[in-house]
ZAMARGU-4260 file (C-alpha; in steps of 0.2 Angstrom, whole numbers, plus 5000, padded with zeros to 4 digits):
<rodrens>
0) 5019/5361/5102 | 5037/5353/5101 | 5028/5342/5086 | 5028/5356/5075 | 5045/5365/5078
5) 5053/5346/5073 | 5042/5347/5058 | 5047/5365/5055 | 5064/5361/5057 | 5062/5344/5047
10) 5054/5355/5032 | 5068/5367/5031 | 5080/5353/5031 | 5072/5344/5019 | 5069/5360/5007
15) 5089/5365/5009 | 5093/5347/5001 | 5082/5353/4986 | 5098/5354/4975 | 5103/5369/4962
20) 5086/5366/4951 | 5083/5385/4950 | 5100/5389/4944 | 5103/5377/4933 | 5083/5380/4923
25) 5089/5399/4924 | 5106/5395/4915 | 5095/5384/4901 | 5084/5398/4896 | 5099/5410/4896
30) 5110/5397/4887 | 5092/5394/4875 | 5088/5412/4872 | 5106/5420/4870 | 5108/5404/4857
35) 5093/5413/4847 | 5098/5428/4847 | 5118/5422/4841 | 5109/5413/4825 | 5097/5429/4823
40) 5111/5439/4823 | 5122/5428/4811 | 5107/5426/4800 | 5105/5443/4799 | 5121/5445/4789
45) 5119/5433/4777 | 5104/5441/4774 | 5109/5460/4770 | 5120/5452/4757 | 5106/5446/4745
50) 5095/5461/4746 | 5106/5471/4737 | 5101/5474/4718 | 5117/5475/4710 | 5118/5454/4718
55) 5120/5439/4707 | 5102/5435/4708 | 5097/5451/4702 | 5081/5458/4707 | 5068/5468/4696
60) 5077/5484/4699 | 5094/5476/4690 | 5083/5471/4677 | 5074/5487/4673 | 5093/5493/4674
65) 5101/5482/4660 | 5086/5481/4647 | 5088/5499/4646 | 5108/5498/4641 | 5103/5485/4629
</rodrens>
């Protein structure tokens, strides 16, 4: 009997010197998914501004707009 109480006490020994694996995968998917959502919401912005259709590009709706002043 003491034969598994020393390998008891051995695995919990042995499982305390793991090292901080689970912190440090849970701060890489934080660090990976809060760096998406930081370019989706710069991306976003930069979007808006060529939807418009008064924008330099103009879209089909600027053009109807102009060949009916002409």
């Amino acid at each position: 009997m003491p034969d598994t109480a020393d390998a008891a006490a051995l695995l919990l020994a042995d499982a305390a010197q793991q090292g901080p694996g689970d912190t440090l995968r849970i701060v890489l998917l934080v660090s990976i998914v809060g760096g998406a959502l930081l370019a989706w919401f710069l991306l976003r912005g930069y979007r808006s501004g060529s939807d418009e259709t008064d924008g330099p590009s103009g879209g089909a709706e600027g053009n109807t707009e102009r060949d009916a002043n002409a």
